[in-house]
C-alpha positions as a LaTeX table, in Angstrom:
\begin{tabular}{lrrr}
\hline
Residue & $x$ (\AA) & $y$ (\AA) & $z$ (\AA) \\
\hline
Unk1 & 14.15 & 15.03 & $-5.04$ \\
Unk2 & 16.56 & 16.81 & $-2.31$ \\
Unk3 & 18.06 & 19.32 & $-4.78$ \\
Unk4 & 17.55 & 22.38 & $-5.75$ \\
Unk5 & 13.51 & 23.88 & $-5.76$ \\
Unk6 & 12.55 & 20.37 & $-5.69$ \\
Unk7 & 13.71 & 19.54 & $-2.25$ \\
Unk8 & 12.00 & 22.87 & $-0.92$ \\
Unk9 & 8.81 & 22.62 & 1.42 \\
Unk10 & 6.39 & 25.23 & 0.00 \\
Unk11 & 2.76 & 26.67 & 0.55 \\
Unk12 & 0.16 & 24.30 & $-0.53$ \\
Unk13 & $-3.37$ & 24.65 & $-1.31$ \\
Unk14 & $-6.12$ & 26.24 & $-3.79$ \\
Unk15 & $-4.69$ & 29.27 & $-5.15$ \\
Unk16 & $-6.92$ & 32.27 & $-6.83$ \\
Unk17 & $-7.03$ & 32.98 & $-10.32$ \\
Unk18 & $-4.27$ & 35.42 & $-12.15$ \\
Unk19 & $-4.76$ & 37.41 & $-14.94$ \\
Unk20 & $-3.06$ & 37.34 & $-18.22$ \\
Unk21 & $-5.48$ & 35.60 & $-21.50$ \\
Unk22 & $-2.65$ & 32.54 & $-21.80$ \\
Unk23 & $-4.12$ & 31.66 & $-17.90$ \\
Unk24 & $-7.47$ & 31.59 & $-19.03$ \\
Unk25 & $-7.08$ & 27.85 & $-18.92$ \\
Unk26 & $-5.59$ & 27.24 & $-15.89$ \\
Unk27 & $-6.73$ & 25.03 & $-13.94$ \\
Unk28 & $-6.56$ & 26.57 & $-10.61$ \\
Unk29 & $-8.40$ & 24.51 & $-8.42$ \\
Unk30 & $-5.66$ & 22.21 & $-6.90$ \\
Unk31 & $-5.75$ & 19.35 & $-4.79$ \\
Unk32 & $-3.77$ & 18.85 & $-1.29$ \\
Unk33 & $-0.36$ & 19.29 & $-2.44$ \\
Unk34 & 1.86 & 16.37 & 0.59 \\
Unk35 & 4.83 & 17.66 & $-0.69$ \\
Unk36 & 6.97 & 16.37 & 3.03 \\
Unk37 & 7.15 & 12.81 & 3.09 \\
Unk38 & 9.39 & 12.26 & 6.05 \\
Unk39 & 10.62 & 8.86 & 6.98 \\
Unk40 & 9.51 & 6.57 & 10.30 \\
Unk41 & 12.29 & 4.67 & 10.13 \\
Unk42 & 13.18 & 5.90 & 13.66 \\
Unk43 & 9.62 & 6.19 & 14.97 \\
Unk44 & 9.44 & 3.41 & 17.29 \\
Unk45 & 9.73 & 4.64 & 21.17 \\
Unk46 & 6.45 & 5.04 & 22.94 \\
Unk47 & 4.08 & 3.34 & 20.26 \\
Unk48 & 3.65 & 0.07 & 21.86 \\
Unk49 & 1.93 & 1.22 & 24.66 \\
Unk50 & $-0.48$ & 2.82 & 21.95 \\
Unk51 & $-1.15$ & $-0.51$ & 19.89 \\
Unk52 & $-1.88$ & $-1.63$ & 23.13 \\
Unk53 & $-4.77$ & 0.80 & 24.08 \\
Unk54 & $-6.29$ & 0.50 & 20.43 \\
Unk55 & $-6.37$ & $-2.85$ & 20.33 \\
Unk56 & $-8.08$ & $-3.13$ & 23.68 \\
Unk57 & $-10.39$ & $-0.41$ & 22.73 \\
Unk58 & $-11.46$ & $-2.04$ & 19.30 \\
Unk59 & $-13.18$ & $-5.04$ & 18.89 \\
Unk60 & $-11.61$ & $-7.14$ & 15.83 \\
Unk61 & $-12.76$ & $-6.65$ & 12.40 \\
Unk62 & $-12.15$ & $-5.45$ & 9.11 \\
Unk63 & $-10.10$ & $-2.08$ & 9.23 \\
Unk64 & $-10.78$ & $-0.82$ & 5.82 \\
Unk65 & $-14.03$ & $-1.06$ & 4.14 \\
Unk66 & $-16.05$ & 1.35 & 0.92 \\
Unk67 & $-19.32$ & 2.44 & 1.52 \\
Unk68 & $-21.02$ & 4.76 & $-1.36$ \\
Unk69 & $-17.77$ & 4.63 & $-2.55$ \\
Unk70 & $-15.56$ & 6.22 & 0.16 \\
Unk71 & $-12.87$ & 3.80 & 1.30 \\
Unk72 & $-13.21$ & 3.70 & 5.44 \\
Unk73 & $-11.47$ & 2.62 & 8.45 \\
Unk74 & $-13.76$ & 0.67 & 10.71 \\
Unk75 & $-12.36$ & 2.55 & 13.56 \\
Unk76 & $-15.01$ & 4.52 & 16.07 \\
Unk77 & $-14.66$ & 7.29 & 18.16 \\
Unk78 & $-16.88$ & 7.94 & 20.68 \\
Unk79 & $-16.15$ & 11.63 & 21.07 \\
Unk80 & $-17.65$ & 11.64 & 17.49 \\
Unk81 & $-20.45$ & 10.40 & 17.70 \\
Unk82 & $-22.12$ & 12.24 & 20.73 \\
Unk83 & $-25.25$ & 13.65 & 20.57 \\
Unk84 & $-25.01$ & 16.90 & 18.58 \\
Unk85 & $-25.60$ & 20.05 & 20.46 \\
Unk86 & $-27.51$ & 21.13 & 17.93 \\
Unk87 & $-29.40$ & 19.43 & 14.83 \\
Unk88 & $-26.87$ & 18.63 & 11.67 \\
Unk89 & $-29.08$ & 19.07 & 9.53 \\
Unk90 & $-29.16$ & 23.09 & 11.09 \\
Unk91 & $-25.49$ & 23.54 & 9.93 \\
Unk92 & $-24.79$ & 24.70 & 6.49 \\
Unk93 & $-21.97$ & 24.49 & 4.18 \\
Unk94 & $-19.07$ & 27.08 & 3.66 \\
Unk95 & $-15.66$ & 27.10 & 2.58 \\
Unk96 & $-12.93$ & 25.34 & 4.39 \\
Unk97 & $-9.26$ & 25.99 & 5.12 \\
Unk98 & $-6.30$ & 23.87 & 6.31 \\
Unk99 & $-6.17$ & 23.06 & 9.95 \\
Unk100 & $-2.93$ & 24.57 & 10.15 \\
Unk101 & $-0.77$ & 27.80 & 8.44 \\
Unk102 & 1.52 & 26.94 & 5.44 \\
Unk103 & 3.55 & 24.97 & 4.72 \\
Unk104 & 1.40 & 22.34 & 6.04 \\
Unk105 & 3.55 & 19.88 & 6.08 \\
Unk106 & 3.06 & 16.57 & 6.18 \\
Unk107 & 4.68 & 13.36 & 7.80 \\
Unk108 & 2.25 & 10.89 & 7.44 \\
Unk109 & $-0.75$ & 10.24 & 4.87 \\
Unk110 & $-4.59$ & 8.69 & 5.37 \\
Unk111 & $-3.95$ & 4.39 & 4.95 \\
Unk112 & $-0.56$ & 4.47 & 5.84 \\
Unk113 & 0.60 & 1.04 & 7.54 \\
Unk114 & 3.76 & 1.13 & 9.59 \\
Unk115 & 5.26 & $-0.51$ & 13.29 \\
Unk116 & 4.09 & 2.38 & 14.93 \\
Unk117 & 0.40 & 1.78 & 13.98 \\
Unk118 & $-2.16$ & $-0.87$ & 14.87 \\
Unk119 & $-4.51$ & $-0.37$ & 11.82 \\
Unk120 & $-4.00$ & 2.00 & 9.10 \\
Unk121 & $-3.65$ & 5.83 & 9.60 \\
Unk122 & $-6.97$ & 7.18 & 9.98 \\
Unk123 & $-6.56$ & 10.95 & 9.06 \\
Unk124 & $-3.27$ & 13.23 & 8.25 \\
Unk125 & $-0.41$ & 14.13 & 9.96 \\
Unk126 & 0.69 & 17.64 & 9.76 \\
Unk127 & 3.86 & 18.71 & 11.57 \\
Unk128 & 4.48 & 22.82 & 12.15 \\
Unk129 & 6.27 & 23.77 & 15.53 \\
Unk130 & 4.87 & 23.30 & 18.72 \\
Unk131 & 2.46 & 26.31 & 19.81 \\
Unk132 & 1.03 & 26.13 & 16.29 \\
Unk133 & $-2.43$ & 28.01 & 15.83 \\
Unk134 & $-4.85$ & 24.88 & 14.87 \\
Unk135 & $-7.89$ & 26.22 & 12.75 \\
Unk136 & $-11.22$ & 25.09 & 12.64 \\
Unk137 & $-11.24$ & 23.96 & 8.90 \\
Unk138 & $-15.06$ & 25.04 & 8.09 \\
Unk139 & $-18.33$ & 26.26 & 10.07 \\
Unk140 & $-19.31$ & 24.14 & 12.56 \\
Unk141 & $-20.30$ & 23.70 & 16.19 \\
Unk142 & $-17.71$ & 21.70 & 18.84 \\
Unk143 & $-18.73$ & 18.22 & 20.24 \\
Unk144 & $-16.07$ & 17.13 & 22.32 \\
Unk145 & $-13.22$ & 18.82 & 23.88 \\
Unk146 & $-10.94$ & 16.08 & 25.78 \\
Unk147 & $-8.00$ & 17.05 & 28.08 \\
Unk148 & $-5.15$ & 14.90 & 28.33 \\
Unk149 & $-5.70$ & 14.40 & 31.31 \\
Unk150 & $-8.74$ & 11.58 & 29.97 \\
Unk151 & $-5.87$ & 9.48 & 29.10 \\
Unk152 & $-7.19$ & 8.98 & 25.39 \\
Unk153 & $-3.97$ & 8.27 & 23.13 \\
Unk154 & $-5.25$ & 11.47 & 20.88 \\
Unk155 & $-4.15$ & 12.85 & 24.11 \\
Unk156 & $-5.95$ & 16.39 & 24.02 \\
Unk157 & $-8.25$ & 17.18 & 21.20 \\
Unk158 & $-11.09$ & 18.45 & 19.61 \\
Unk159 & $-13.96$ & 16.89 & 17.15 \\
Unk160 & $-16.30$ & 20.09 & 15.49 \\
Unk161 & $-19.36$ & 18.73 & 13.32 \\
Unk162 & $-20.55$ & 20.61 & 10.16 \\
Unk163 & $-22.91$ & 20.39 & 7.32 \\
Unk164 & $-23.55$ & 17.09 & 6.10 \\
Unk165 & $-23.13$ & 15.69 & 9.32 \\
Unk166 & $-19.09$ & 15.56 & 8.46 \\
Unk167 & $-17.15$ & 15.23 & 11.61 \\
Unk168 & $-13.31$ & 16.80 & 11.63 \\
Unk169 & $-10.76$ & 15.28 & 14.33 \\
Unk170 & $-8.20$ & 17.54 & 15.67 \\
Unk171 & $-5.13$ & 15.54 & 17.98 \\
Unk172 & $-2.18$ & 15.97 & 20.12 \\
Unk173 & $-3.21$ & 19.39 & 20.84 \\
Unk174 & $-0.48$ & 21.32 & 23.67 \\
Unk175 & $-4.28$ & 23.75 & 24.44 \\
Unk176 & $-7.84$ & 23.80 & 23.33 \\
Unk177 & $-9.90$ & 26.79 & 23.25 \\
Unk178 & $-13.32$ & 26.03 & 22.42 \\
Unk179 & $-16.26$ & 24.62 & 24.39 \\
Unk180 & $-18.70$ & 22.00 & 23.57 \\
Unk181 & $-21.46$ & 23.97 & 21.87 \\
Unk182 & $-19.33$ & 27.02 & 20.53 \\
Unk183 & $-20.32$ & 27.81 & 16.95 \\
Unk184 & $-17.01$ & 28.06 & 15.21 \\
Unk185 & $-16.55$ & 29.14 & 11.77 \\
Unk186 & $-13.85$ & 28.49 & 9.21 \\
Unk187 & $-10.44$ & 29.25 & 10.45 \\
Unk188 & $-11.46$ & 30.13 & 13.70 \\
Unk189 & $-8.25$ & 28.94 & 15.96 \\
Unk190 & $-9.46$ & 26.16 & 17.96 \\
Unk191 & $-5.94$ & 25.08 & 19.77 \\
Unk192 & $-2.30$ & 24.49 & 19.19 \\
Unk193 & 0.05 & 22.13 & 18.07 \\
Unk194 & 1.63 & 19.93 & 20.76 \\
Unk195 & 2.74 & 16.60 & 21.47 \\
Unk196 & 0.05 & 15.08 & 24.09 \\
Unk197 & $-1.36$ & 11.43 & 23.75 \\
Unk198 & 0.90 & 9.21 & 22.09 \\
Unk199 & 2.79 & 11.20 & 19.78 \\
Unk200 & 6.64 & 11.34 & 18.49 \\
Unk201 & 7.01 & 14.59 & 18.25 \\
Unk202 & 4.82 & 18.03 & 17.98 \\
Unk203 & 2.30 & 18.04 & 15.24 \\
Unk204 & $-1.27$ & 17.98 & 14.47 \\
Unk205 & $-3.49$ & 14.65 & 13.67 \\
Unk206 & $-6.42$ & 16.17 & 11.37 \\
Unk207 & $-9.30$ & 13.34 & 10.56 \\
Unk208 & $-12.41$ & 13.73 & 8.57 \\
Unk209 & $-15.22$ & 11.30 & 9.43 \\
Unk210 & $-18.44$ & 11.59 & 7.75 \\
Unk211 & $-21.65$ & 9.38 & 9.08 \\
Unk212 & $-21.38$ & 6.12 & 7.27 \\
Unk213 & $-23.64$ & 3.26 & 8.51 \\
Unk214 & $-24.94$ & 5.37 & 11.94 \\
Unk215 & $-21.08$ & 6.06 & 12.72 \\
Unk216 & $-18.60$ & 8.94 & 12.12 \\
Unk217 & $-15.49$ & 6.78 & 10.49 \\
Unk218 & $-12.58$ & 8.18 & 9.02 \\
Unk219 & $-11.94$ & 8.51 & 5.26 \\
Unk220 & $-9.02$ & 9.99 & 3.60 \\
Unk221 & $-9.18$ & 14.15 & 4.59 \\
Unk222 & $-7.72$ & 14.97 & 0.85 \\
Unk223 & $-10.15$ & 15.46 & $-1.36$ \\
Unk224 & $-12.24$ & 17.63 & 1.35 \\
Unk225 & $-8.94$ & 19.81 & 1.30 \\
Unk226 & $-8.32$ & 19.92 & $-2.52$ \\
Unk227 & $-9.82$ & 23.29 & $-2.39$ \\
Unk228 & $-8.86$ & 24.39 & 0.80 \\
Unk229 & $-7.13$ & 28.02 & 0.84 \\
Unk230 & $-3.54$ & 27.34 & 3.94 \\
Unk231 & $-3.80$ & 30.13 & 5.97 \\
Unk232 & $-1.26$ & 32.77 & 6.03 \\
Unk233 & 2.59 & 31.00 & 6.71 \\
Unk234 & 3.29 & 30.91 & 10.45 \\
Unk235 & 6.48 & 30.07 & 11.91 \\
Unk236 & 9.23 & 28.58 & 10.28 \\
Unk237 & 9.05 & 24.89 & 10.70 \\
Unk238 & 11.70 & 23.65 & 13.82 \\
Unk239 & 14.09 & 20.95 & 12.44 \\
Unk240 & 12.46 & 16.91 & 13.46 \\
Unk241 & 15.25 & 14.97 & 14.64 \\
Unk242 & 12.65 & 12.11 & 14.20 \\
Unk243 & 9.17 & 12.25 & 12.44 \\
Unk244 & 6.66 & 13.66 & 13.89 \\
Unk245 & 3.54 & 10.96 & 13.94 \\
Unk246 & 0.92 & 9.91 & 16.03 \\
Unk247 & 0.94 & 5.68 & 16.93 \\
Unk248 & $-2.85$ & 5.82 & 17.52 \\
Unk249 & $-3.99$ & 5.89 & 13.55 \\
Unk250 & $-3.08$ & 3.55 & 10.42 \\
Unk251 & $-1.60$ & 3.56 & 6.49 \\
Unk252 & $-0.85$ & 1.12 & 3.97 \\
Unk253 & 3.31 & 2.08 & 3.30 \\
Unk254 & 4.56 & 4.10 & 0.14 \\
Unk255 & 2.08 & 5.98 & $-2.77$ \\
Unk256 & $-0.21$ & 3.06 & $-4.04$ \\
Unk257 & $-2.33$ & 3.25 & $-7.12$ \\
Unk258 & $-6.47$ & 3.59 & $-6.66$ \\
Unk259 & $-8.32$ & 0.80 & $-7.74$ \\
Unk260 & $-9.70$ & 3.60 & $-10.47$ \\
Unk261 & $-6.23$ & 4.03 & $-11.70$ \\
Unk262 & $-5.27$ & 0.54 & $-12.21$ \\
Unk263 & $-8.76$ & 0.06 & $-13.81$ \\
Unk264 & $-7.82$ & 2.85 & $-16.34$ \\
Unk265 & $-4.43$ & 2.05 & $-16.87$ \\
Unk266 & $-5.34$ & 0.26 & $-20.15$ \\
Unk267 & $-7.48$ & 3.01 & $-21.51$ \\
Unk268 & $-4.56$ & 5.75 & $-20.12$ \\
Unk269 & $-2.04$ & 3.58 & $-22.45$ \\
Unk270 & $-4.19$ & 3.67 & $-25.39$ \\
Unk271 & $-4.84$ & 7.19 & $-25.21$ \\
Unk272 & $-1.21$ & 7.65 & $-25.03$ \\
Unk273 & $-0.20$ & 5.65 & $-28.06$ \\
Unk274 & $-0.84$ & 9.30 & $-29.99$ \\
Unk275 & 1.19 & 10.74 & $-27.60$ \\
Unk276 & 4.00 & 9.23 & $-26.77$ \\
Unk277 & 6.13 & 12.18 & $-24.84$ \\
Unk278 & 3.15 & 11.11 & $-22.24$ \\
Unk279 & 4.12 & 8.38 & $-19.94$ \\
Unk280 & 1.01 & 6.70 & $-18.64$ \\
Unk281 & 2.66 & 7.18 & $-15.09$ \\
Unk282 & 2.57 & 10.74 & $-16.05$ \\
Unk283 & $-1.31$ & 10.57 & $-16.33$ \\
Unk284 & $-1.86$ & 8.22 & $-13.20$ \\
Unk285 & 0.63 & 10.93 & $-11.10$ \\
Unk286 & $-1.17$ & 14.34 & $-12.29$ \\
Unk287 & $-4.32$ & 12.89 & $-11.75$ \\
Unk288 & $-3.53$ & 12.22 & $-8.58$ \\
Unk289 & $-2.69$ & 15.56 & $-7.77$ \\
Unk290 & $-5.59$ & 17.11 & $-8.93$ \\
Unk291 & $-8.14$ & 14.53 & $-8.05$ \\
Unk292 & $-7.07$ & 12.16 & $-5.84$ \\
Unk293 & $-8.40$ & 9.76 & $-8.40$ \\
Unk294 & $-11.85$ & 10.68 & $-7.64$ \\
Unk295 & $-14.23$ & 11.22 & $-10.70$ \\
Unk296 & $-16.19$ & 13.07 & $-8.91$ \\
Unk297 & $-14.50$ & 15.66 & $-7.90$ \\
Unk298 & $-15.49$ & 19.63 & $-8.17$ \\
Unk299 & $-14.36$ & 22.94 & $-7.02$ \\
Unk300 & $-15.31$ & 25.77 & $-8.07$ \\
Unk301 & $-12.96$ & 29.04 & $-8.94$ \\
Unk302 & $-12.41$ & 32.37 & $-10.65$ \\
Unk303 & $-13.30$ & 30.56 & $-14.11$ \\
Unk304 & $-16.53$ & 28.98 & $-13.19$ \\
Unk305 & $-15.31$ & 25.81 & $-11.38$ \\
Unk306 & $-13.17$ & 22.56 & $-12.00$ \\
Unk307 & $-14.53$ & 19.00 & $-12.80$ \\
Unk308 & $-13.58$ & 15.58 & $-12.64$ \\
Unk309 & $-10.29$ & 13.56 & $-12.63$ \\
Unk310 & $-8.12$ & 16.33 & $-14.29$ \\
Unk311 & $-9.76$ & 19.06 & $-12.41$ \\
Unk312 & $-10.35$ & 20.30 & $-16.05$ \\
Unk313 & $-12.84$ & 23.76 & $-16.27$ \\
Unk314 & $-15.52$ & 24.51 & $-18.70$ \\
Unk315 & $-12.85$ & 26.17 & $-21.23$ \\
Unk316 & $-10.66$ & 23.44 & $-20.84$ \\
Unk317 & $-13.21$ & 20.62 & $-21.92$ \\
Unk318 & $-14.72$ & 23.16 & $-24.29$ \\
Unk319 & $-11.36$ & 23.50 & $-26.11$ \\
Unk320 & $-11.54$ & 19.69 & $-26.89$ \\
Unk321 & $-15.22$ & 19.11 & $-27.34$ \\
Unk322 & $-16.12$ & 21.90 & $-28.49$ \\
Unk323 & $-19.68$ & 23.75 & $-27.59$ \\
Unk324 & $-21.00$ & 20.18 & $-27.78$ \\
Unk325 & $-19.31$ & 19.44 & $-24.60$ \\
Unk326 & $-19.51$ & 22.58 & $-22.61$ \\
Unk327 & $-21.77$ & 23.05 & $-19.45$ \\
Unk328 & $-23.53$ & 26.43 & $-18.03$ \\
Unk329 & $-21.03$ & 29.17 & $-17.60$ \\
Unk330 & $-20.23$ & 29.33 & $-13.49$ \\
Unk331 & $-22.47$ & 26.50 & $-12.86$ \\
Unk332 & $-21.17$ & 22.91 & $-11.98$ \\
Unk333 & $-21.91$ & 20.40 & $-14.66$ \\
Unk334 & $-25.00$ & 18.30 & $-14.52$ \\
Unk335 & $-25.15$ & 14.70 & $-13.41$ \\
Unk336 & $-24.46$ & 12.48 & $-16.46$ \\
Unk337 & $-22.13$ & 15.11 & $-17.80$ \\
Unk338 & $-18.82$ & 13.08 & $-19.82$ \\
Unk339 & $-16.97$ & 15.15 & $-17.51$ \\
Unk340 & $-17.96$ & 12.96 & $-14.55$ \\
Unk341 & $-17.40$ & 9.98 & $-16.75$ \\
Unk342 & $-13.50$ & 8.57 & $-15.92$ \\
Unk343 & $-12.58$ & 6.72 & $-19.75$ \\
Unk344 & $-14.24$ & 10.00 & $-21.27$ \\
Unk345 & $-13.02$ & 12.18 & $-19.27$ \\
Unk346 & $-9.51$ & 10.72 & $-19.51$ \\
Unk347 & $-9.71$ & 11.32 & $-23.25$ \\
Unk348 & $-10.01$ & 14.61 & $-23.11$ \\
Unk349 & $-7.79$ & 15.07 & $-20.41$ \\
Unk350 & $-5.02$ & 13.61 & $-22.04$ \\
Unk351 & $-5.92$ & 15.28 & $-25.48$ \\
Unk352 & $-5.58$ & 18.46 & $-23.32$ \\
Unk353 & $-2.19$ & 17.84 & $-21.77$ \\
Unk354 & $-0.45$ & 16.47 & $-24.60$ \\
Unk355 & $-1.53$ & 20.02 & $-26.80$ \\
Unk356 & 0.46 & 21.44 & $-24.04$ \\
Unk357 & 2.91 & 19.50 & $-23.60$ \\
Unk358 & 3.71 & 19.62 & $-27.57$ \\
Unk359 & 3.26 & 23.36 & $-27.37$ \\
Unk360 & 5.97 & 23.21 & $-24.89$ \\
Unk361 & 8.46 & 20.67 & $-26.31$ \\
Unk362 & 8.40 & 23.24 & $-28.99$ \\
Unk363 & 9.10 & 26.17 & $-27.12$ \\
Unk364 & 11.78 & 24.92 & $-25.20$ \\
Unk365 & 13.41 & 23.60 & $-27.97$ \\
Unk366 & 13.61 & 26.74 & $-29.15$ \\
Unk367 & 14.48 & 28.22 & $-26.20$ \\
Unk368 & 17.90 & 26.09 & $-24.75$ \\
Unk369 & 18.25 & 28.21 & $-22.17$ \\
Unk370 & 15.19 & 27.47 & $-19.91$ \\
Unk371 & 16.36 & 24.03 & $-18.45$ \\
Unk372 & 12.87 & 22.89 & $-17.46$ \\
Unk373 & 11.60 & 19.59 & $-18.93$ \\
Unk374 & 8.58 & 18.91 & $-21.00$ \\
Unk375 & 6.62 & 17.54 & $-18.75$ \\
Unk376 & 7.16 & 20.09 & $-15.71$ \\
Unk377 & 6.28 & 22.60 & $-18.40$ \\
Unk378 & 3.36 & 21.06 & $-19.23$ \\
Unk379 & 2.12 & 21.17 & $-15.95$ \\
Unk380 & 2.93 & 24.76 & $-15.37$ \\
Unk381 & 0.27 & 25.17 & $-18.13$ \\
Unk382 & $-2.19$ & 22.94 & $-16.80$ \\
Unk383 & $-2.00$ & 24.74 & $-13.46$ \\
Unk384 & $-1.11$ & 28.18 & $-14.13$ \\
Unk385 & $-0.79$ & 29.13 & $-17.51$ \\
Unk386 & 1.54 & 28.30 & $-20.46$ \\
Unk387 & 2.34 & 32.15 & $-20.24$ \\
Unk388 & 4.43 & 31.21 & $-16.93$ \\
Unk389 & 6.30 & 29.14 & $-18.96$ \\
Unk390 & 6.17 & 31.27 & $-22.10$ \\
Unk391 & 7.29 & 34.31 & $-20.29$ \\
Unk392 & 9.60 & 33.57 & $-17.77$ \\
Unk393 & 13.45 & 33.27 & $-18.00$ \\
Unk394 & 13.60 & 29.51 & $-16.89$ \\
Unk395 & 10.58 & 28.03 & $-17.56$ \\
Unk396 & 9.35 & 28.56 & $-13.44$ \\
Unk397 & 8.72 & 32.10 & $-12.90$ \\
Unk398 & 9.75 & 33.74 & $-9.79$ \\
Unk399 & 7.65 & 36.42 & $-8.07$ \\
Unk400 & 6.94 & 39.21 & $-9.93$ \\
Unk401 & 7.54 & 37.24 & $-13.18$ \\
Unk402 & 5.36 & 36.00 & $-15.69$ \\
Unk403 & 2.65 & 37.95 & $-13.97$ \\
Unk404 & 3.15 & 35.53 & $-11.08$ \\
Unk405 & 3.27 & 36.78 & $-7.25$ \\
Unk406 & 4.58 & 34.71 & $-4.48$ \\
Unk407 & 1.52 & 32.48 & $-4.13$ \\
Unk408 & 1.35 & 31.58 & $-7.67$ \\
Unk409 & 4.74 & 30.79 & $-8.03$ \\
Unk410 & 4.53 & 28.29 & $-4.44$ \\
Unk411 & 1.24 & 26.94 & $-6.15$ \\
Unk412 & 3.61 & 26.29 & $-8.84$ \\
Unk413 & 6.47 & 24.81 & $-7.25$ \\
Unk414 & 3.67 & 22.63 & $-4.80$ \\
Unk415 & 1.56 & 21.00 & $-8.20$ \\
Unk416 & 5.33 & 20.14 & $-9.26$ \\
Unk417 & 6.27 & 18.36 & $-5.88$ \\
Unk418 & 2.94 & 16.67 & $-5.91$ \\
Unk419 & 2.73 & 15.01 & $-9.60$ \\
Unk420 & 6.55 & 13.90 & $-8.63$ \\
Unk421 & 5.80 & 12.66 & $-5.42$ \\
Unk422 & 3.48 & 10.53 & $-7.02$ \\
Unk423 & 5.39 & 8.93 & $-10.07$ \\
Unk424 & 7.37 & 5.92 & $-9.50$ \\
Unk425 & 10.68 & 5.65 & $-8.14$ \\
Unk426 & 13.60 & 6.06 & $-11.20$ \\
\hline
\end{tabular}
């Protein structure tokens, strides 16, 4: 995909809800849209010296492990787990934001393996110029700020804790404002993007790493940023003659199916046999946009709030079920709810997207002119609307078309990038 709007890096993020009665089932909450994958072929120079320091800093061990079902990397960090300034338990939730401005983009994922890393990558690599404002993703209060100077290979950087006793990890910082102690709240700017530590290039290493077994490990930052608004678009991003990554962190090479989605890839292809314009790698890529394969998974919006693998709301799953199936209006469903159930929920999921995807094999059909495929129509609808589709001269409205401004037409083009960048090579 280097052609055309596919190749383009656009805003990512939650967008809000638009008006319009075909968008009353859109499913607007949206997950982290990495929509720059940019090669490490060349990454190499000054990432020794970094293996080096982790491996003399970690004893050996098992890098990856699940506890309460959150896939870890054994990998400590001291400057997490110092004695809180104040009590966790004081700090209280609130809505969080990406650490940096749009596009956020990204050049390396959580689990990524490569040369230039000892263990797998233990948060996200985000790459916007140098001098960057870096946000403070959600309330908090700072526990560490290190200097360079320390020598650590995160070079300088920050770690904030907030509510839940979650820990966020913010690396290769060219300044740091805050002080241990300083209440920060979300999108408070708490540095800027440099290249300190051992780093390739300018960019920002964000890590989430909520208390599991008395320590703060990392887990994978997406689904705490699947409903994360990006802050307003900064600078345009400078050209990388190499990628921009960190040799301190890990990964696991290319997109790799969850265990969840291999263990519902026979149910996905069963549910499909009634559908067949539905590839099952169709199903395993869009719910990997929305959900990151996790069942679990809720955010609310405009509509009352989004549920479960498909991200599907309370009129979505109500248009399947029926009342029978339908939660409290604005509330998030109850535990034991079929939404929260993967081989139910996948049923009506699917039942859902292939309505709109015949809907829009239909419309197209009789409308040569848009060029857009099925499938990218049908996920218009499931994200925005099958009015955007409907309504617009191509199939992808532009701003001010469709009843779609700028943000809902990058939302657009971002949900797009994301189900592709999933599905398997052609």
């Amino acid at each position: 995909m280097t052609d055309g709007w596919w190749g383009r890096v656009v805003q990512t993020g939650k967008t809000a809800a638009w008006a319009g009665s075909s968008a009353a089932l859109a499913l607007v909450a949206l997950p982290l849209f990495l929509i720059a994958s940019v090669g490490s072929d060349a990454v190499t120079a000054g990432c020794a010296s970094a293996a080096t320091q982790t491996q003399a800093g970690h004893a050996a061990g098992a890098d990856s492990r699940t506890t309460a079902g959150q896939a870890h990397i054994d990998l400590p960090l001291a400057q997490a787990d110092v004695p809180p300034p104040v009590p966790p338990s004081s700090l209280t939730a609130a809505p969080w934001t990406y650490p940096v401005p749009a596009p956020a983009t990204v050049t390396a994922r959580f689990g990524q393996s490569g040369s230039h890393w000892v263990r797998g990558h233990t948060g996200i690599d985000f790459a916007p110029p140098a001098g960057t404002p870096v946000f403070a993703t959600t309330d908090g209060v700072v526990l560490a700020v290190v200097p360079a100077s320390a020598g650590h290979p995160f070079g300088t950087f920050v770690t904030v804790l907030h509510a839940d006793n979650i820990v966020t990890v913010y690396a290769h910082l060219s300044a740091a404002t805050p002080t241990r102690g300083q209440q920060v709240s979300t999108g408070d700017p708490i540095g800027k993007v440099g290249s300190t530590g051992n780093s390739t290039g300018p960019h920002l290493h964000f890590e989430v790493r909520p208390q599991i077994g008395g320590r703060h490990l990392p887990v994978n930052p997406e689904p705490y940023l699947s409903t994360a608004l990006v802050p307003a678009a900064g600078p345009a991003p400078a050209a990388l003659t190499v990628s921009a990554v960190d040799c301190f962190v890990p990964t696991g090479g290319g997109v790799q199916l969850p265990h969840l989605a291999q263990q519902m890839t026979p149910t996905i292809r069963r549910l499909v046999a009634d559908c067949p314009q539905l590839p099952p790698a169709w199903v395993q890529a869009q719910v990997a946009a929305e959900s990151s394969w996790n069942p679990g998974a809720w955010s609310t919006d405009s509509n009352g709030g989004a549920a479960g693998l498909y991200q599907l709301n309370r009129a979505a799953w109500q248009s399947v079920e029926g009342a029978a199936g339908s939660w409290a209006p604005g509330r998030k469903p109850p535990p034991g709810h079929p939404v929260w159930e993967p081989g139910t929920h996948l049923r009506v999921g699917v039942t859902f997207t292939c309505r709109n995807l015949r809907q829009m094999t239909a419309h197209l059909a009789a409308h040569p002119s848009k060029k857009i495929r099925p499938l990218d129509a049908m996920a218009v609808c499931h994200v925005a609307g099958c009015s955007r589709v409907t309504h617009s001269t191509t199939g992808i409205p532009t701003p001010g078309e469709a009843g779609c401004g700028p943000k809902c037409v990058n939302t657009i083009h971002a949900y797009l990038n994301n189900i592709h960048r999933h599905l398997p090579a052609a």
